[in-house]
Structures are given as structure tokens and as C-alpha cells.
N, C-alpha and C positions, 0 to 999 in steps of 0.2 A: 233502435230500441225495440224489443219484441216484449211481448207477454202483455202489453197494455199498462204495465204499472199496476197490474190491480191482482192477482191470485198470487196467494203466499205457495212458496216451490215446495216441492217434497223429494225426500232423497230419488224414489224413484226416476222424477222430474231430470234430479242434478247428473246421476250416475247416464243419462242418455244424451245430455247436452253433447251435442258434437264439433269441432272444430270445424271452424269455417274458414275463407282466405283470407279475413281479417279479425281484427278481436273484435267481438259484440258483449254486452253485456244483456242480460234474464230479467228485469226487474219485478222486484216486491212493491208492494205499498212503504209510503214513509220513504220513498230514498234507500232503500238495501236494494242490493241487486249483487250478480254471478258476475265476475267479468269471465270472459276464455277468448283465450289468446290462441292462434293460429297453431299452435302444437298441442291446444289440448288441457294446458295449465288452468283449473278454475279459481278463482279466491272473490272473497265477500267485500263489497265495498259500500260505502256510505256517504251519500252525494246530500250535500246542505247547503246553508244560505249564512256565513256569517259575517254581521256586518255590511251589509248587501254583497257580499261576493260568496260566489259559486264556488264551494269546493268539493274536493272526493277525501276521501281516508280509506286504505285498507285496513279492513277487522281483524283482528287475530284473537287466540285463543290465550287462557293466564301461562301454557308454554309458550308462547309468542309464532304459533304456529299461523299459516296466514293462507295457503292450499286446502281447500276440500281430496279428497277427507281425511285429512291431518286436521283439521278444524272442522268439527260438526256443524252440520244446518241447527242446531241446538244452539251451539256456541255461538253461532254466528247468529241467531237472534237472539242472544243473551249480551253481546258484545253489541247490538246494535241497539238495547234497548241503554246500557249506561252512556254510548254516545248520544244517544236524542233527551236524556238526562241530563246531562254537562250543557248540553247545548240549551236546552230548557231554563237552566239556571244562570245563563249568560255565560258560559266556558266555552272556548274552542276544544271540542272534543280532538279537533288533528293535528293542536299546536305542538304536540310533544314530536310529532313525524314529521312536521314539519322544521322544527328545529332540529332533529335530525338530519333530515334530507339536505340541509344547510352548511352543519357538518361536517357532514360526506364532501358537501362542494368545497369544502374548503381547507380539510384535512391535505395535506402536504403529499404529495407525491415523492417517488424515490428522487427522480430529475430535479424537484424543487432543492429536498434536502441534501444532495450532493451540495449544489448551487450553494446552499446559505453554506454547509461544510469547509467547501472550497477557499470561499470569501473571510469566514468567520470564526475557521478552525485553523486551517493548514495556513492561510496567507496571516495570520496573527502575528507579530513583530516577536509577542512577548512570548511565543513558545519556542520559538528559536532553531526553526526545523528549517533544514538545509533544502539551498535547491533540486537539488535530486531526489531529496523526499516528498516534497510538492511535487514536482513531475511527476515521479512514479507513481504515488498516490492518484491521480490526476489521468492517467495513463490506464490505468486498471480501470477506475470507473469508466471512463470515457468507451474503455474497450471491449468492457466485459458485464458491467453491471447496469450501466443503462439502456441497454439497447435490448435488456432481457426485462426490465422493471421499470423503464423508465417511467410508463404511465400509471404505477401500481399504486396506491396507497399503502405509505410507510406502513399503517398498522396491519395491513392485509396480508404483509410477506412472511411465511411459516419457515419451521427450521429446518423443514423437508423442503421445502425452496428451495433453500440457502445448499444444501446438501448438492441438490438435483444440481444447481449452477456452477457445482465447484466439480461436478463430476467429471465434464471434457477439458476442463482444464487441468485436471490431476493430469490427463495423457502428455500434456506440457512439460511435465516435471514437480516432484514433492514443491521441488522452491517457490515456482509461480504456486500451485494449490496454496503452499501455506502464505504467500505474498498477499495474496485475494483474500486470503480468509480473513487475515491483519485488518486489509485496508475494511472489507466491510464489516468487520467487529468493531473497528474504530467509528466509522458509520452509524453504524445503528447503536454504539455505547455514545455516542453524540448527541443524536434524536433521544434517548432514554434519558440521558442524566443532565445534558443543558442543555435542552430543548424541551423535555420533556414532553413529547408528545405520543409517546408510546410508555406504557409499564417496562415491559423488558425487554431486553435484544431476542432476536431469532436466533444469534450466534451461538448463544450459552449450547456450554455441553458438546458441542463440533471439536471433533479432536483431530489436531494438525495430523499432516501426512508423514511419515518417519523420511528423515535425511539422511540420506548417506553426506558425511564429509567429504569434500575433494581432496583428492591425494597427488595430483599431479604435480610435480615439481622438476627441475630441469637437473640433467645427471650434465656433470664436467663436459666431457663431450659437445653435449647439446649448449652449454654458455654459450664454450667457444665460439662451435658452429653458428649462434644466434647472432654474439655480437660480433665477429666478424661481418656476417652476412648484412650487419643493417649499414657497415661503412658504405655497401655499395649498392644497397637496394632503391628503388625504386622509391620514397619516400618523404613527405616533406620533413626538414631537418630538426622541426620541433618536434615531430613525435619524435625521432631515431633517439636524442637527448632526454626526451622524457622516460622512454621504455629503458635505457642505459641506467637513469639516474632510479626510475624506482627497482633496479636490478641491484644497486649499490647502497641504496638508504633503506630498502626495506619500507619503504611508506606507501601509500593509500594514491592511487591513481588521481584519485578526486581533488584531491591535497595538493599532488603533485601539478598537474595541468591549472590547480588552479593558484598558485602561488604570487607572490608580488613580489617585487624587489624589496620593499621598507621591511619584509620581514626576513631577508636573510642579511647575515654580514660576512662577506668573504674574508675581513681581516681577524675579527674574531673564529670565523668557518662556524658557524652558527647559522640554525635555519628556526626560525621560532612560529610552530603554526599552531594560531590563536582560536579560541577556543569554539567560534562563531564558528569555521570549518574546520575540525579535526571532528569527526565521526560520534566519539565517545562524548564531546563537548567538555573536551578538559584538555589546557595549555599547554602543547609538545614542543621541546627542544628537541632540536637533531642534529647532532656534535656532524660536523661533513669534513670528510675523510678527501686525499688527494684528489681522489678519482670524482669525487663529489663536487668538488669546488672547481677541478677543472671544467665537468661538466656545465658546470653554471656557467663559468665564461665563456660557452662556449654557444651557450644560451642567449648571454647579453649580449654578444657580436651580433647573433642572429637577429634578435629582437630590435634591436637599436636603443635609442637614447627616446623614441618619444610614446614611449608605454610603459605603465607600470608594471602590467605582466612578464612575469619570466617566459610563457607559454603564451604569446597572443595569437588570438584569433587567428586562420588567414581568410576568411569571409567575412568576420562581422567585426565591426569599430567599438574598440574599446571593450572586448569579450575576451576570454582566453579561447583555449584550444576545448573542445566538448570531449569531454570524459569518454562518452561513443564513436568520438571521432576515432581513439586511439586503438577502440576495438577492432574498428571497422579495417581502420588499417594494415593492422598485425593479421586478421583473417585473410587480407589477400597475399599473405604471404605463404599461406598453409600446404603450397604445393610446393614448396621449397625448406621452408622450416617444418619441422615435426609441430601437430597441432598444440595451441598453447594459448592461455588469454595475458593478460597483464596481470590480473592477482595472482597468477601462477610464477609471475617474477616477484612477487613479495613473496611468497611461499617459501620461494626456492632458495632466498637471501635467510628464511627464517631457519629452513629444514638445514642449510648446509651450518648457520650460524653455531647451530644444535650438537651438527656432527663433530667426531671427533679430530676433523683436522682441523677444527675451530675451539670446539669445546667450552660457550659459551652457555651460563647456566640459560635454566627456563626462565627465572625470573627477571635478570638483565634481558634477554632476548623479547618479554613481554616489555618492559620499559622503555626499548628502541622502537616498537611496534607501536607503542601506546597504546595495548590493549587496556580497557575495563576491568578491574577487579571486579567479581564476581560477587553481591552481595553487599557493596559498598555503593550508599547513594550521593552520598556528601564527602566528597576530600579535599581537605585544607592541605597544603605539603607546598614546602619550599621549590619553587619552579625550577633551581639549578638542583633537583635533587636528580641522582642518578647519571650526574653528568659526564661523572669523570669513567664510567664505569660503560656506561651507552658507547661513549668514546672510544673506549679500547675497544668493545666490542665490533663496533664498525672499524675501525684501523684492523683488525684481525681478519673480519672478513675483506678487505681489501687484500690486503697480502694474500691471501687464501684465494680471492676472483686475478690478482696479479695472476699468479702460481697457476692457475685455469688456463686464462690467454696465451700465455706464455706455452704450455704443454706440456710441464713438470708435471698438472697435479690431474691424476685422472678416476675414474668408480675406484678402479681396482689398485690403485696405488696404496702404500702399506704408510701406517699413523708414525712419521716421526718420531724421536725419543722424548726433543724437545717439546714439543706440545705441553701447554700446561692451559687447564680450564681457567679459565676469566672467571673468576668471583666475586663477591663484595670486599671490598678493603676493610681490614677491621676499624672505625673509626671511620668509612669516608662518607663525604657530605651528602647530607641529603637532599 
């Protein structure tokens, strides 16, 4: 402590104080004094006795300024006379900083609020988000958002943050940037509206990255070439059936590998995925055409008699096959097959469904798919609707993927006379 505690400072005094190699503090009479800290930083502080304990409070100014000289020597014996005022009167003049400072300790970190997110958001029974949404979700934070904020305080994070973090990850691809942005608008719309611990997201106003749609899809040729090539490739025999079967039905990878027996029936040829796993969270039938139902038994040989899954595990008990596993798969083929993923074999069932040597409208084609109407949040509709009509549609493209392997039907081959578009039946069921 220098100055004696006894002469009141003068700007001349303050503007000369010099940094030292640790912080000292200047004192006045009464308890005010300068602190300055090793860089140089001065501010006005107020050392008391309340309650028998020894505390400090930094002064600040009615801007809440707390630096000389952003806060005047003026200010700062004006600010130090209503603290010896409060104190006078029996007030803790630093309780309000103090409960602050407490606050701060205890305001939520990004790490924490994932954490409650995690446990009390995505794992909730009653929101009914699929596994692969908890991973992913789960996957992002882990990979990209905690490790940049982990120790941050939720309210601290700005939308120029948020910006800055999504900036190396745009070089990823639109899809990952817009995936990131999802998961943390969902984040911090979390924290804001049931949690409430912030007013408003940092999100608002971030505008997604533009997507190009993928286009890729497999020409005649490349079926061939593909499903020939898996009779003899290198691969274990539940993907080969799995990548076959979503080349024939048109469905969702996810769907696919994750399938049970109780919900198909080969003597009806019915595949029924419930509403817990289909994507859009609404009840798909899948009428299964020859090539489909062969497929399945060809499945159930594989699989045996003591698993529910049509696709089980071959590592873990009692799991199917991982959605990744099938990617992972099909890319060590890329030096052999032309490059391609598995949604690009749904595509390809969807685009040829489309083309004219099928000629299956948009709207049976979105019914096979089970796409989401657009716009529609709630739909009641009879579960065999579209049955008879999905039916032909996939019977058509059979004969059409038949006409492929066989070597009748190729890009440039010319559209039949016969060909007649699949429509709605006047009168059929819904």
C-alpha cells in the first residue's frame, strides 16, 4: 500500500501512476484508493468493514464506467461518497456486485447447456427424434461447438460468433454449414424459450448457405454394372441385399437396415414401416414386388431364425447393421464401380420411376417414397391409401430394373408404343 492512506490524489497524481510487476493499489483516506494492475489498467475501488468482514467494491460511474479516465476522480469521489452513505445507514453498499459476481458463477456455460440439451431435449421420449437425429445432433456439438465455446457463457455468445464458427465449416459443404446452424439455433432456441436463460438466440437473422440439390443418379448401364458387380464383390451379404433392396423399393437407407421381421409379411408382400422410424414420422406401406420379396428371403436365410432384424448386426448383439456401415462399404468399391452413395440408389429408382419407360406420375412416385406434403402438419388418411397404385408403380419399375439386367433396356433405347403412365384409378382407395 503506498501513499500512507492519507492525501486525497489529483488527476495530475493518477495520469503518472505507473505500472508496476504487480497490481498495487494509491490510497485516499476513508477506504478509496486507485488499483493498477500490471498493464496499466487504473479503476477506483472501495475497501469497508460490513458486518465485521473486510470487503472491496469497484466504483463506477451512472455510465457504469469503472477505468480512469472513463470515470473521473470527480466521479469517483461522488460514487464513493453514496457508498460510505449506504454503508452509514446499515446497507451493503457491494451487495448488488456481489450478487452479480455470483451470477456470473453460476450462469450456464455452452458445455453445461448442451449437457441439460442433450439429456432433456433430444433424449425426451415424447419428441420422438430418431436415432440418427440424437447422433448427429450430438456429433456436431461434440465436434465443432464445444470445443470452440465450451467454456463460454451462454449469454456472452454474439451473432458475429456464431457467424465466425460457421465460417470453416461452410469450406465442409452448404449441407454441413446449414446442419451446424440447425443444430445450434436449436441450442440456443432451447436456452431462450425453455430455459430461459437468455432473451434471444445469437442465431436470429443467419441466413442458410444456398444448396445445390444432388443430381446424381445411375444410367442403365451403371445398374447393371453395379448389381452384377455386388454378386461377386468383396462384401458382407447383408449390405449386397440391403443396397439391392433399396435399388428396388425406393426407401430410406435408415428404414431399410433398420427393419424387423414383425413388420413385413411376405405372404401379403407388404412391408409396413411405422411411424417411430420412417423419416417424415407418418405410417408407410411398401406393396414388395418379386424382386423385393425375393430379396427378403434372401435376408432371412442370412439372418437366421434367432433375430428380429432383417439386417442384424455383424459386431454388436441384438443391433442391425449401422446406416454408416453401408456407406462405408459401397465407398471401398469406388475404384471399381463409378462413385455413388446409397441415396443415390433411391434417387435412381425415383428418377427412372419418373422416366418415360416407366412413366409413373410425381404424385404416386412421392407416395412410394413417403415424401412429406409440403405445408401439411397433421394428416389423418386411411393407411392402405395409395396401395394399389404404389403397387403398380413398383411392379413397373421391376419389369423396367428386369429389362436393365437383362440388357434390353439401355440410356439410349427408344420408349416403346406400349408404355402407358400409372395414374390414379378413377374411384381407387385411399
Amino acid at each position: 500500500m503506498k501513499n500512507g492512506a492519507g492525501k486525497k490524489l489529483t488527476d495530475f497524481q493518477l495520469r503518472n501512476l505507473k505500472a508496476g510487476p504487480k497490481r498495487y493499489i494509491e490510497w485516499e483516506p476513508h477506504g478509496l484508493g486507485v488499483r493498477v494492475t500490471p498493464k496499466g489498467v487504473k479503476s477506483f475501488v472501495f475497501v469497508y468493514r460490513f458486518e465485521g468482514r473486510l470487503r472491496m467494491m469497484t466504483l463506477h460511474n451512472e455510465a457504469g464506467k469503472t477505468n480512469y479516465p472513463a470515470i473521473t476522480l470527480a466521479e469517483a469521489h461522488e460514487a464513493h461518497r453514496d457508498a460510505q452513505d449506504k454503508l452509514n445507514r446499515g446497507i451493503d453498499p457491494g451487495a448488488k456486485a456481489i450478487t452479480e459476481r455470483e451470477e456470473e458463477r453460476e450462469a450456464p456455460t455452452v458445455a453445461k447447456l448442451a449437457d441439460i440439451f442433450r439429456k432433456n431435449y433430444l433424449e425426451d421420449p415424447s419428441r420422438e427424434l430418431s436415432s440418427k437425429t440424437i447422433r448427429e445432433y450430438s456429433r456436431i456439438l461434440k465436434k465443432d461447438v464445444i470445443p470452440a465455446w465450451g467454456d463460454r457463457k451462454v449469454r456472452d455468445i454474439k451473432r458475429s460468433e456464431v457467424k465466425t464458427l460457421l465460417q470453416p465449416i461452410r469450406k465442409r459443404g452448404s449441407y454441413m454449414h446449414n446442419r451446424t446452424l440447425a443444430v445450434i439455433s436449436k441450442l440456443f432456441s432451447y436456452a431462450t424459450y425453455d430455459l430461459e436463460i437468455i432473451s434471444s438466440s445469437p442465431c436470429i437473422k443467419i441466413e442458410r448457405a444456398p444448396e445445390r440439390p444432388r443430381e446424381r443418379y445411375l444410367t442403365p448401364e451403371e445398374i447393371k454394372a453395379f448389381w452384377n458387380f455386388l454378386d461377386g464383390a468383396k462384401m458382407s451379404g447383408g449390405f449386397k441385399i440391403a443396397l439391392k433392396l433399396q435399388l428396388v423399393t425406393g426407401q430410406r437407407k435408415c428404414e431399410i437396415v433398420g427393419a424387423e421381421w414383425h413388420e413385413i409379411n411376405l405372404t401379403e408382400r407388404i412391408w409396413t414401416i411405422p411411424r417411430g422410424k420412417a423419416k417424415n414420422k407418418q405410417t408407410h406401406r411398401v406393396p414388395l414386388s418379386d424382386f423385393a420379396v425375393q430379396l427378403l428371403q434372401e435376408a432371412q436365410v442370412l439372418a437366421g431364425d434367432d433375430t428380429r432384424w432383417v439386417f442384424p448386426s455383424y459386431v454388436k448383439e441384438d443391433k442391425h447393421i449401422h446406416p454408416e456401415s453401408i456407406n462405408h462399404a459401397l465407398k471401398r468399391q469406388e475404384q471399381v464401380l463409378a462413385k455413388f452413395g446409397p441415396h443415390d440408389l433411391r434417387r435412381t429408382a425415383s428418377t427412372l420411376m419418373a422416366g418415360e419407360l416407366v412413366g409413373v406420375e410425381e404424385n404416386i412416385i412421392s407416395k412410394v417414397l413417403n415424401h412429406k406434403k409440403k405445408g401439411v402438419t397433421s394428416i389423418h388418411y386411411n393407411l392402405h391409401s395409395y396401395d394399389r397404385e404404389k403397387r403398380q408403380a413398383l411392379e413397373s419399375w421391376e419389369n423396367a430394373l428386369q429389362e436393365i439386367l437383362e440388357g434390353t433396356i439401355s440410356e439410349d433405347t427408344p420408349v416403346p408404343d406400349n408404355v402407358i403412365p400409372i395414374t390414379r384409378a378413377p374411384g381407387g382407395d385411399r
